[in-house]
Backbone and ligand atoms as CSV (ligand in chain L), in Angstrom:
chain,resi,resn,atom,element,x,y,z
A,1,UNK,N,N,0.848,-1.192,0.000
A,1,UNK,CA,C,0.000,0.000,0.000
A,1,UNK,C,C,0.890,1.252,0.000
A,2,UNK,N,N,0.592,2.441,-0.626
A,2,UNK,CA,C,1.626,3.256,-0.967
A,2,UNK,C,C,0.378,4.639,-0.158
A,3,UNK,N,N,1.476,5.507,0.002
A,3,UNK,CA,C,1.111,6.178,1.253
A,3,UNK,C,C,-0.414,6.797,1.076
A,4,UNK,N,N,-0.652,6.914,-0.505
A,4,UNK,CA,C,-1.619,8.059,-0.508
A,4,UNK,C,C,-2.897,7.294,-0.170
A,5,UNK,N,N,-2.747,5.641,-0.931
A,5,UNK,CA,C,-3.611,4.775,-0.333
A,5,UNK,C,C,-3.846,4.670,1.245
A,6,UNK,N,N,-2.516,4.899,1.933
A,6,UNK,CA,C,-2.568,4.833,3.375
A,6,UNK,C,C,-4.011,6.475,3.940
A,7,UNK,N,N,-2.979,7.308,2.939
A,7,UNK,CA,C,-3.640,8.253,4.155
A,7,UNK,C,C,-5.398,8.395,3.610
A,8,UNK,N,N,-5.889,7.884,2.353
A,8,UNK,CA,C,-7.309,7.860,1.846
A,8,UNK,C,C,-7.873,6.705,3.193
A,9,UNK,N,N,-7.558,5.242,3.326
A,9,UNK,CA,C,-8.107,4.802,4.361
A,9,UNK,C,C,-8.256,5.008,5.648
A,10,UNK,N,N,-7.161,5.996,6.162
A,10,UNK,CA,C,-7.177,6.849,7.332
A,10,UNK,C,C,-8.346,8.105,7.457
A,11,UNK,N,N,-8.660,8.861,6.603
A,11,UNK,CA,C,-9.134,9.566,6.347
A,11,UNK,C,C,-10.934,8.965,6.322
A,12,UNK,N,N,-10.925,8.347,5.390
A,12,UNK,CA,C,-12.310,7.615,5.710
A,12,UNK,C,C,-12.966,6.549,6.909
A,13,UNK,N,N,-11.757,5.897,7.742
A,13,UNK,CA,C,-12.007,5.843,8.998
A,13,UNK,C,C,-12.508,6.588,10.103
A,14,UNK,N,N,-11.125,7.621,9.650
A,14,UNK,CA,C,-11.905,9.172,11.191
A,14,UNK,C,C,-13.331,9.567,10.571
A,15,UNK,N,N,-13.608,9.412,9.221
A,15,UNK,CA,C,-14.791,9.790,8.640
A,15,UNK,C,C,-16.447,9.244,9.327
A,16,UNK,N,N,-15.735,7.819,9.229
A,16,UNK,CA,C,-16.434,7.373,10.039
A,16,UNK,C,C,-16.795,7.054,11.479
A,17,UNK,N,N,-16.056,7.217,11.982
A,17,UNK,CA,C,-15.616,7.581,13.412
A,17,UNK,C,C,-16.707,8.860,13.822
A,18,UNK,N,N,-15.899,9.609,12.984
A,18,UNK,CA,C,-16.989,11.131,13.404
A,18,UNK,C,C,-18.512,11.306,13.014
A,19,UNK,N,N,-19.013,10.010,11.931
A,19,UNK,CA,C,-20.471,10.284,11.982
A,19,UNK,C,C,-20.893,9.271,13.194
A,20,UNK,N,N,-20.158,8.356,13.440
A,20,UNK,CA,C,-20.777,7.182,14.569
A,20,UNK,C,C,-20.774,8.192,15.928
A,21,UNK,N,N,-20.121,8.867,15.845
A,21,UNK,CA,C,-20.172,9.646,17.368
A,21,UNK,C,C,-20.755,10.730,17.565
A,22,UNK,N,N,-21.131,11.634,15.924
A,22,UNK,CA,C,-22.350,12.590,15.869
A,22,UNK,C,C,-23.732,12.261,16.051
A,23,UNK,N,N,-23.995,10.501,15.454
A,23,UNK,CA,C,-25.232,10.274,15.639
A,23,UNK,C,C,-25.351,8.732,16.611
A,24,UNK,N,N,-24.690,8.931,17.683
A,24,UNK,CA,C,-25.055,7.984,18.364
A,24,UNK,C,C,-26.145,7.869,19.666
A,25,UNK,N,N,-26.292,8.971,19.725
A,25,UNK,CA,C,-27.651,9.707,20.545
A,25,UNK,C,C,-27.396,9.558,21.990
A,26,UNK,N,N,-28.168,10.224,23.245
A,26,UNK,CA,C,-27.796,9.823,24.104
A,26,UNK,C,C,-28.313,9.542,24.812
A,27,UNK,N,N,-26.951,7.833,25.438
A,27,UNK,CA,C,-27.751,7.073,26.039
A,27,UNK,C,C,-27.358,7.658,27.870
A,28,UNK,N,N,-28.687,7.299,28.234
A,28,UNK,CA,C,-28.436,7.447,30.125
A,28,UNK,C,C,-29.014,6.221,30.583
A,29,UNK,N,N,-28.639,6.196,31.829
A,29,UNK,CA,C,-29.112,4.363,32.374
A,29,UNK,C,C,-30.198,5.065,33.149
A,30,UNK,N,N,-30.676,4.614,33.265
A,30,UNK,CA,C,-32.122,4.009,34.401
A,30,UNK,C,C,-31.295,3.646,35.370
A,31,UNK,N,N,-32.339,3.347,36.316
A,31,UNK,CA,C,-31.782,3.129,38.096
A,31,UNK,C,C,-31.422,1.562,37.600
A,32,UNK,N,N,-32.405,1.083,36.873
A,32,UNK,CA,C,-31.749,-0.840,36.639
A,32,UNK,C,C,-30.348,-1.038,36.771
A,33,UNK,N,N,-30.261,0.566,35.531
A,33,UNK,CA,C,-28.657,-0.383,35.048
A,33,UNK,C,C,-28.733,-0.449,33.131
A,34,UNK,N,N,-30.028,-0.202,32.793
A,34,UNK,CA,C,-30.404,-0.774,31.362
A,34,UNK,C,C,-30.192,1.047,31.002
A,35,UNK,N,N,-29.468,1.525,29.788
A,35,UNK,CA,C,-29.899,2.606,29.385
A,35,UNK,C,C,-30.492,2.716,27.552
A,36,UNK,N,N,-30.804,4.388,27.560
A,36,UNK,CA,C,-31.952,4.793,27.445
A,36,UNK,C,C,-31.856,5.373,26.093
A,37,UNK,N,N,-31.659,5.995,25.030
A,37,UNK,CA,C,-31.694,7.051,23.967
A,37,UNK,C,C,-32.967,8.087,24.285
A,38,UNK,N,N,-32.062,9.244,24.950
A,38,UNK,CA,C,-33.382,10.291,25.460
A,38,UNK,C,C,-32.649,11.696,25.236
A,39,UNK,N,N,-33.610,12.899,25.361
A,39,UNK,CA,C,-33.268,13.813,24.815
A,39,UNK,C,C,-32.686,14.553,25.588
A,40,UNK,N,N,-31.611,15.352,25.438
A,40,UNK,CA,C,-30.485,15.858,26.130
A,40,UNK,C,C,-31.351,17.156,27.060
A,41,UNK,N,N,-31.238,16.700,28.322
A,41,UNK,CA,C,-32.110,17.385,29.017
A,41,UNK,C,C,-31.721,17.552,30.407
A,42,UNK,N,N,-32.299,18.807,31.940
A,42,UNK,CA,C,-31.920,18.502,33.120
A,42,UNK,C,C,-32.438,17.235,33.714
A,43,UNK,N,N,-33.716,16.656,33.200
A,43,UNK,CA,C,-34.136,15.274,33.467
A,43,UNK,C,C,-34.422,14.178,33.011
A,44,UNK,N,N,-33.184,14.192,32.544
A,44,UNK,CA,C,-32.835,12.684,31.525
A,44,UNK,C,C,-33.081,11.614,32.941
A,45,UNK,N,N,-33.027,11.715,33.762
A,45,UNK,CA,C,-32.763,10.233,34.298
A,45,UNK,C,C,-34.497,9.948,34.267
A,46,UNK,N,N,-35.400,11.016,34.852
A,46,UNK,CA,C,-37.057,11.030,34.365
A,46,UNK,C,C,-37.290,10.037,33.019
A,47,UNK,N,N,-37.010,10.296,31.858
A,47,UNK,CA,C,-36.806,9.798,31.034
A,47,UNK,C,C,-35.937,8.457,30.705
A,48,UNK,N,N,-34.960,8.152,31.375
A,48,UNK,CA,C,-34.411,6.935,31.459
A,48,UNK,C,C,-34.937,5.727,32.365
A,49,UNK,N,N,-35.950,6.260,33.117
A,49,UNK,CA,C,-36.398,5.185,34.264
A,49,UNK,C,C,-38.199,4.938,33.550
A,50,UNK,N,N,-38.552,6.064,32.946
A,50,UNK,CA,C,-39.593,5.831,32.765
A,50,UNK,C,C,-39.850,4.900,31.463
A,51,UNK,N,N,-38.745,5.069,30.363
A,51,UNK,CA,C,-38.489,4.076,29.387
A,51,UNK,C,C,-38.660,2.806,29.916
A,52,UNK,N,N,-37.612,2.650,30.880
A,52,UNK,CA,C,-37.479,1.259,31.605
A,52,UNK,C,C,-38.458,0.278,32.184
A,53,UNK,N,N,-39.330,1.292,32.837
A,53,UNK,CA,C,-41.221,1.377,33.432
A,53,UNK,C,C,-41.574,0.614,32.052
A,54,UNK,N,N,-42.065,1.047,31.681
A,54,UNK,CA,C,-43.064,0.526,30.003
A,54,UNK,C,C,-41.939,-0.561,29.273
A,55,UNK,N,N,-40.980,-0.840,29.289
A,55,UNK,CA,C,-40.151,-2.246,28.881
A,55,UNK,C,C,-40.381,-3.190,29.698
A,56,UNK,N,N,-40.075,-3.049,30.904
A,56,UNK,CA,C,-40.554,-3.809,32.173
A,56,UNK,C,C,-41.938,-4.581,31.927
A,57,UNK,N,N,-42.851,-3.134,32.308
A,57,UNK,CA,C,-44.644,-3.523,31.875
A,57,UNK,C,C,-44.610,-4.375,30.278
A,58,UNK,N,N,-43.846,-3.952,29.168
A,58,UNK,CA,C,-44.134,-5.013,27.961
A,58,UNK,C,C,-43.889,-6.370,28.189
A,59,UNK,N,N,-42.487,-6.464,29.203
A,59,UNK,CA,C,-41.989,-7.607,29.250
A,59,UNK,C,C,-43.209,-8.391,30.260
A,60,UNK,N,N,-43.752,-8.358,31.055
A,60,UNK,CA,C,-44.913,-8.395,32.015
A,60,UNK,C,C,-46.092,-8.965,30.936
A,61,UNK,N,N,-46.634,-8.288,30.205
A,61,UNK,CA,C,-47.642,-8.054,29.314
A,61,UNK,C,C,-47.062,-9.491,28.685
A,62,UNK,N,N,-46.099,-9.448,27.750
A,62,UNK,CA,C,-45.900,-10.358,27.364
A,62,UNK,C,C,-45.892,-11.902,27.792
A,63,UNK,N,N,-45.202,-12.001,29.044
A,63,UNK,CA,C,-44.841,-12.658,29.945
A,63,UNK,C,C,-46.224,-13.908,30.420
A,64,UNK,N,N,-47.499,-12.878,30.257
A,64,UNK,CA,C,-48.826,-12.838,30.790
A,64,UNK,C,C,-49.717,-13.538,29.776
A,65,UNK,N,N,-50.011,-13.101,28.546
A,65,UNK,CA,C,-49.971,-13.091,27.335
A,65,UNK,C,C,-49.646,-14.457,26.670
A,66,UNK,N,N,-48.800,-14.172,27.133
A,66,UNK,CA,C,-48.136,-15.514,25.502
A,66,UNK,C,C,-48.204,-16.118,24.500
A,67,UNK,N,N,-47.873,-14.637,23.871
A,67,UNK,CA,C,-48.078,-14.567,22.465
A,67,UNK,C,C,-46.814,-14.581,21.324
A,68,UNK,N,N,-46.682,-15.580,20.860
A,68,UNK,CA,C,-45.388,-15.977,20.108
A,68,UNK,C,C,-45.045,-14.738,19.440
A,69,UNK,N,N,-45.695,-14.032,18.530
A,69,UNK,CA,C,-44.992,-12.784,18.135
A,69,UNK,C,C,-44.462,-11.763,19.166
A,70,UNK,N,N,-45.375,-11.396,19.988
A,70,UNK,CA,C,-44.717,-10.482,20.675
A,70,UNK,C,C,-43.343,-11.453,22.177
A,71,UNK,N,N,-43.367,-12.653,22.221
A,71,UNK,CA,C,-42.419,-13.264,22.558
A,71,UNK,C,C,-40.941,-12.850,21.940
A,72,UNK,N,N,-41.129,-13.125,20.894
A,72,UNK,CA,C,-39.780,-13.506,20.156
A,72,UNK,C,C,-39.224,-12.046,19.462
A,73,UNK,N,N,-39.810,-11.038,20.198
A,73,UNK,CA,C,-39.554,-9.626,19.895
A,73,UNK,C,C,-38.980,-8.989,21.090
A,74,UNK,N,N,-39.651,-9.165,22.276
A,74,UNK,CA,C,-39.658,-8.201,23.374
A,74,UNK,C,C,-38.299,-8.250,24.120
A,75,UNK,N,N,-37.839,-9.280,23.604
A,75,UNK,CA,C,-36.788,-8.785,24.779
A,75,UNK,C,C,-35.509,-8.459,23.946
A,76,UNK,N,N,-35.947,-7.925,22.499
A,76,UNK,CA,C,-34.275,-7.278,21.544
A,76,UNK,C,C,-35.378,-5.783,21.479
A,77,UNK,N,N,-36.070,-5.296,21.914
A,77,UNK,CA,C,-37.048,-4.434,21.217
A,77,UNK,C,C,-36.190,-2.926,21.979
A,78,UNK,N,N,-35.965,-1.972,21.365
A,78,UNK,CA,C,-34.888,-0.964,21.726
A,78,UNK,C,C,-35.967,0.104,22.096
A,79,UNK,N,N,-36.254,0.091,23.264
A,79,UNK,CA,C,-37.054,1.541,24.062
A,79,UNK,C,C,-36.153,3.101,23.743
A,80,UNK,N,N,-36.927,3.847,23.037
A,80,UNK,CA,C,-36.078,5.174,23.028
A,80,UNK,C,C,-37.482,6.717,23.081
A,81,UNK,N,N,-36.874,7.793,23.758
A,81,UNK,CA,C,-37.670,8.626,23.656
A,81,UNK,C,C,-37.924,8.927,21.970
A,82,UNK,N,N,-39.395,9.392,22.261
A,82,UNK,CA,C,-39.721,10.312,20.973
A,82,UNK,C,C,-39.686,11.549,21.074
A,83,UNK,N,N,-38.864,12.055,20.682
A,83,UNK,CA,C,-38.690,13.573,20.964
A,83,UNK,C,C,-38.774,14.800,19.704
A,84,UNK,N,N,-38.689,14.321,18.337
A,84,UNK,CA,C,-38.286,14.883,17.239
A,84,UNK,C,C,-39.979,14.528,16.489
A,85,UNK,N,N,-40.037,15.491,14.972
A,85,UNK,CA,C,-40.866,15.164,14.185
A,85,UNK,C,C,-42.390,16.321,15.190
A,86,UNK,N,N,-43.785,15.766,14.624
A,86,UNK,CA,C,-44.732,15.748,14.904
A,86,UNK,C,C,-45.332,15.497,16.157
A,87,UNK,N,N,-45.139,16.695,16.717
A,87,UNK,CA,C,-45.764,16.605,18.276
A,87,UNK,C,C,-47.336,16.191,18.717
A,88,UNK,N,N,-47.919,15.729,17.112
A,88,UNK,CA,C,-49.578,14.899,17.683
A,88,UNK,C,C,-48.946,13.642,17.575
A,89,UNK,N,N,-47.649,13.139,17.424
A,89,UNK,CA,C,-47.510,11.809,16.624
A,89,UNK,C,C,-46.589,11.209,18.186
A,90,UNK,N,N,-47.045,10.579,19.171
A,90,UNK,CA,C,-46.800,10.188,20.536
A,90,UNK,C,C,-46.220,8.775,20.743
A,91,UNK,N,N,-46.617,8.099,19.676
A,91,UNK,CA,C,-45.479,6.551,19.771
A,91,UNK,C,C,-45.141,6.096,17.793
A,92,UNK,N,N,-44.222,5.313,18.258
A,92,UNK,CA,C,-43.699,5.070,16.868
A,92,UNK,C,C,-43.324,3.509,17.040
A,93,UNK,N,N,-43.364,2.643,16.097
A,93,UNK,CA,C,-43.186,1.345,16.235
A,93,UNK,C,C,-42.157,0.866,14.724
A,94,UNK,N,N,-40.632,1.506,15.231
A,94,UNK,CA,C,-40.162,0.778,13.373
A,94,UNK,C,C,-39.689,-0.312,13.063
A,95,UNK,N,N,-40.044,-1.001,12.028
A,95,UNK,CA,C,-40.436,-2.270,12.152
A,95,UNK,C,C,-40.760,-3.612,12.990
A,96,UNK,N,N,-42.056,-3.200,12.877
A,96,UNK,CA,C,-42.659,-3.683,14.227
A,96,UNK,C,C,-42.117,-4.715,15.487
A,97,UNK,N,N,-41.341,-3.179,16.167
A,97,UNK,CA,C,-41.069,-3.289,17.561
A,97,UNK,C,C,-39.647,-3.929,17.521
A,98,UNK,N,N,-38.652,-3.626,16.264
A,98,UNK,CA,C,-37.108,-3.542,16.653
A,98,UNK,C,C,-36.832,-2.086,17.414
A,99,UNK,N,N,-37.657,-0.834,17.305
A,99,UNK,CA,C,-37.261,0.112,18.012
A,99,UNK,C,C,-38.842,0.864,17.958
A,100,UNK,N,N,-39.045,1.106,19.628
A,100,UNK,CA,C,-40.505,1.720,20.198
A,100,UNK,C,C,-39.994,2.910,20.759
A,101,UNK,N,N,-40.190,4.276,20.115
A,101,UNK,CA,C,-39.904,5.496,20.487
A,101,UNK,C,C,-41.545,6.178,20.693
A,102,UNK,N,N,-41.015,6.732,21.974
A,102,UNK,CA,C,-42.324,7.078,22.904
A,102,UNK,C,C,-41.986,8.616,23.345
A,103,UNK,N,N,-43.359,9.113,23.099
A,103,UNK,CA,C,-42.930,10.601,23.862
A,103,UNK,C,C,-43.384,10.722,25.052
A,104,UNK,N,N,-42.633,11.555,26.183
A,104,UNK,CA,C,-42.804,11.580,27.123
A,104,UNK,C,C,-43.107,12.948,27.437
A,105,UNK,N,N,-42.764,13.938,26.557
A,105,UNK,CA,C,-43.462,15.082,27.030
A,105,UNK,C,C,-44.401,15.604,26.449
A,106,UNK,N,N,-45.185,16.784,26.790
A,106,UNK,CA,C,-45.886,17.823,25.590
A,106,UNK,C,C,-45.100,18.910,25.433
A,107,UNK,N,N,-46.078,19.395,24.464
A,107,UNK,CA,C,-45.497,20.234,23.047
A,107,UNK,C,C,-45.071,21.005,24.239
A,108,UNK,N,N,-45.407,21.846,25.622
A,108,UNK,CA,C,-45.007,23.230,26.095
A,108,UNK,C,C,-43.968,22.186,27.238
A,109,UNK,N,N,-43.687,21.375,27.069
A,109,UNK,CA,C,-42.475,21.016,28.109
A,109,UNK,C,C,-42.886,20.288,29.312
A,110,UNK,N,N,-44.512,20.306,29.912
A,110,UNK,CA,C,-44.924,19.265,30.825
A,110,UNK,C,C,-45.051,17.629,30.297
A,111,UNK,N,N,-44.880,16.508,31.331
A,111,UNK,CA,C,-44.874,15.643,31.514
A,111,UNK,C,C,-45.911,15.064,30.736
A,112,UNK,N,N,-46.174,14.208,30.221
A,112,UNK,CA,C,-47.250,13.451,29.466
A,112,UNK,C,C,-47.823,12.577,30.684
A,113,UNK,N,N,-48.560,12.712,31.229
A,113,UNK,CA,C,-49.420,11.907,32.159
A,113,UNK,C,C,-48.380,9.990,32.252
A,114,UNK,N,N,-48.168,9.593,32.962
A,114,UNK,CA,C,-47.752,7.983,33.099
A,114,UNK,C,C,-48.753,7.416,31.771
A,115,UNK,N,N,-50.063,7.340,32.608
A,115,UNK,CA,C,-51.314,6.192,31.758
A,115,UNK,C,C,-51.538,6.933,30.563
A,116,UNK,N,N,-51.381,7.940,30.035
A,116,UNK,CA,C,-51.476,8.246,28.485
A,116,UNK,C,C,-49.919,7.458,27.985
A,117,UNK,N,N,-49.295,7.552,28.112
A,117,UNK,CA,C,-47.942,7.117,27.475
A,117,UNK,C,C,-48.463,5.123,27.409
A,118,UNK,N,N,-48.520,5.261,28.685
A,118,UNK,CA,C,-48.634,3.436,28.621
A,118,UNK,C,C,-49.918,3.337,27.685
A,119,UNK,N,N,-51.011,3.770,27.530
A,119,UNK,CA,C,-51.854,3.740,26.438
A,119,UNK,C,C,-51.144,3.259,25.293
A,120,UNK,N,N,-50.298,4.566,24.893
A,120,UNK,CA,C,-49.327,4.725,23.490
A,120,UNK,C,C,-48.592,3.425,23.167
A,121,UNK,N,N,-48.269,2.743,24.702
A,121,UNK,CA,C,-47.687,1.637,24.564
A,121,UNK,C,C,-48.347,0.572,24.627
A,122,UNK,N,N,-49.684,0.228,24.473
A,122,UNK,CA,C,-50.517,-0.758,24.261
A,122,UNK,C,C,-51.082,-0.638,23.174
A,123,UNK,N,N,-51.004,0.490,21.805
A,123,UNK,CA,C,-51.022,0.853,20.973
A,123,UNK,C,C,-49.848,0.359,20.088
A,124,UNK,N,N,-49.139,0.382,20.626
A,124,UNK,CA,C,-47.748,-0.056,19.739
A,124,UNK,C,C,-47.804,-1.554,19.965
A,125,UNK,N,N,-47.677,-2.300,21.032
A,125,UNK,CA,C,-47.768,-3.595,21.083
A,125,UNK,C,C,-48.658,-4.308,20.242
A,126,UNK,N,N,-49.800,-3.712,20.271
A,126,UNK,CA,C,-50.862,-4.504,19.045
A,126,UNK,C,C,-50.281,-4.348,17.742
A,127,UNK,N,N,-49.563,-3.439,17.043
A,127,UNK,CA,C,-49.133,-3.239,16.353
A,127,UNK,C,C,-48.003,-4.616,15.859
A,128,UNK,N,N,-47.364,-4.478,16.618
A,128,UNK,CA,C,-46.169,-5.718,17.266
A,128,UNK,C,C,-47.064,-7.026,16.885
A,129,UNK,N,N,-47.921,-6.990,17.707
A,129,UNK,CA,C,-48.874,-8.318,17.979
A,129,UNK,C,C,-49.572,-8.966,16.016
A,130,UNK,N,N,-50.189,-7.638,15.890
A,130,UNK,CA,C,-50.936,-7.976,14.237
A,130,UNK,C,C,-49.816,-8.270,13.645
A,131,UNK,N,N,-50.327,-8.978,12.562
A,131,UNK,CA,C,-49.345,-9.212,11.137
A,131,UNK,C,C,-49.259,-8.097,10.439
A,132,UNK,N,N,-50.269,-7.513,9.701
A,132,UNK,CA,C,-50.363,-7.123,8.703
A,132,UNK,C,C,-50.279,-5.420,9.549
A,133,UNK,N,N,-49.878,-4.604,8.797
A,133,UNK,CA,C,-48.998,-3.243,8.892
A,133,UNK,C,C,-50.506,-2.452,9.249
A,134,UNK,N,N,-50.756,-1.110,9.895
A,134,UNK,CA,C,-52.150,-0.257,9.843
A,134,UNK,C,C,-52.818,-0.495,10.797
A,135,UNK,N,N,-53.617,0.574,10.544
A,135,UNK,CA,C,-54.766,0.324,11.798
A,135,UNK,C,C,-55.992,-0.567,11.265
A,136,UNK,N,N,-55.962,-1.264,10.959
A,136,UNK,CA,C,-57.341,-2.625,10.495
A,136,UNK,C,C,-57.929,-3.231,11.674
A,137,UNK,N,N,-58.723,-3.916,11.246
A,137,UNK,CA,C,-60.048,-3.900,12.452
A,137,UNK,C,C,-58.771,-5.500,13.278
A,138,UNK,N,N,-58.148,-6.116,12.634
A,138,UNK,CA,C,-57.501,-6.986,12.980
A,138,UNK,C,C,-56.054,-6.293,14.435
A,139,UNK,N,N,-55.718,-5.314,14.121
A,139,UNK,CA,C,-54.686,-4.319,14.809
A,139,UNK,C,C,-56.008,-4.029,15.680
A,140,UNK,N,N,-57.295,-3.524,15.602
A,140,UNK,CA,C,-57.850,-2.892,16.837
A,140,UNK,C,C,-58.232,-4.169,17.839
A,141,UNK,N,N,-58.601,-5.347,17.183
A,141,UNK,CA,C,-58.943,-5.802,17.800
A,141,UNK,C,C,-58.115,-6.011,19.262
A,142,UNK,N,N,-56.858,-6.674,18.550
A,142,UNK,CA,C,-55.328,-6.522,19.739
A,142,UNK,C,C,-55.369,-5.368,20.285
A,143,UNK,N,N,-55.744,-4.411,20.240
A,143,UNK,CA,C,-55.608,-3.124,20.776
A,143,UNK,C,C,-56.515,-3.034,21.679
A,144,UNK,N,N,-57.951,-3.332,21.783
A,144,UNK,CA,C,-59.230,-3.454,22.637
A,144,UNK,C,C,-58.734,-4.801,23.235
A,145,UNK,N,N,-58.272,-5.537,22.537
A,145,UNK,CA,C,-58.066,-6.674,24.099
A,145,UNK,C,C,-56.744,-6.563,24.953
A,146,UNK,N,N,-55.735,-5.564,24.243
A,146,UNK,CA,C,-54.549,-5.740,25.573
A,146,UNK,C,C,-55.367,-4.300,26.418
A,147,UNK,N,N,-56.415,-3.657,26.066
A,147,UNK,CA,C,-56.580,-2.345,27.070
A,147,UNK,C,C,-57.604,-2.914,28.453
A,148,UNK,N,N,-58.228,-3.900,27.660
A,148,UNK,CA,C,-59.113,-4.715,28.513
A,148,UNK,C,C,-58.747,-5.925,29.520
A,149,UNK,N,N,-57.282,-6.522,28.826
A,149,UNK,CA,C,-56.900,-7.500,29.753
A,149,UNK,C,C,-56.121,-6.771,30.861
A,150,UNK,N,N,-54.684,-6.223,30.055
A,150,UNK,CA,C,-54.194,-5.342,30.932
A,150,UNK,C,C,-54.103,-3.815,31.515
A,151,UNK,N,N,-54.861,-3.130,32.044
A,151,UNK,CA,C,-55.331,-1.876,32.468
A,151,UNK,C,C,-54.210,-1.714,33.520
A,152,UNK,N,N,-53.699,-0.700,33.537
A,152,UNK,CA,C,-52.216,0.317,33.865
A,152,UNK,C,C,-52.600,-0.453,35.728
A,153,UNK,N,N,-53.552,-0.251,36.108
A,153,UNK,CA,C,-53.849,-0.499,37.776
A,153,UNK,C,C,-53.606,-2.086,37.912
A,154,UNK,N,N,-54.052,-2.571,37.040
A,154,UNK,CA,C,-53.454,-4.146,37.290
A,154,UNK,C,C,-52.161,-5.052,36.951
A,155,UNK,N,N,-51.332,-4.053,36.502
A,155,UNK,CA,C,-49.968,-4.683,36.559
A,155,UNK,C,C,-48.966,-4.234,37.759
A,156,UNK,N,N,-48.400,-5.438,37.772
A,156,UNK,CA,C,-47.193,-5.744,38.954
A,156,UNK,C,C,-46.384,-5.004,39.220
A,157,UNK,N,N,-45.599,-3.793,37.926
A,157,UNK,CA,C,-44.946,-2.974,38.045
A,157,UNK,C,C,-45.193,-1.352,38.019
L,1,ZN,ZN,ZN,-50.545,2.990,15.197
């Protein structure tokens, strides 16, 4: 390898180097120990424990449940705030449930209620749960039965 080759692969290394570390987002742990992709804030750890809350409760749900799709998902499924985009748009599921980004605040900076968020997240799980992509009467149905089996007051965590 002759130098100029040297210094082109050097060059596109730090290249890459510097986008992996511009967009690696940031993570904070939760009290577990498990951390978080949340938005750079004075109360990130708010946000890192409460992620953890609703992974916990999926893993629970699931646990309860036992439902082979959402089995063989939940426990690689990457909890991250929703913080960016469309502030009516409160959970996101991309490809169903490798990564569940949830918002935790409103548009003026207060807290999103606990049981509205976990809503968002029994919304996304059906999502997870159906086959087929949308809101179809097949997605609501999963959606009316995890709100009915599991209601925020009757879980363990
Ligand atoms: Zn949806």
């Amino acid at each position: 390898m002759d130098t100029g080759t040297i210094c082109i692969v050097v060059s596109v290394l730090t290249l890459i180097l510097i986008v992996k570390y511009l967009t690696r987002g940031n993570y904070v742990k939760a009290d577990s120990g498990v951390s978080y992709n949340v938005r750079k804030q004075p109360d990130e750890k708010y946000a890192a424990n409460t992620l953890d809350k609703l992974r916990n409760l999926s893993i629970e749900i699931s646990d309860k449940m036992g439902n082979i799709r959402l089995e063989r998902k939940i426990d690689t499924v990457k909890f991250e705030e929703l913080y960016t985009g469309d502030d009516n748009i409160i959970g996101v599921s991309v490809n169903k449930g490798d990564v569940l980004k949830l918002r935790l605040y409103n548009k003026n900076g207060t807290k999103i209620p606990f049981g509205e968020i976990y809503l968002t997240l029994l919304h996304e799980l059906a999502h997870i749960i159906a086959v087929k992509y949308g809101h179809h009467q097949s997605w609501e149905n999963r959606f009316e039965y995890l709100k009915s089996t599991f209601p925020l007051g009757s879980m363990a965590i």
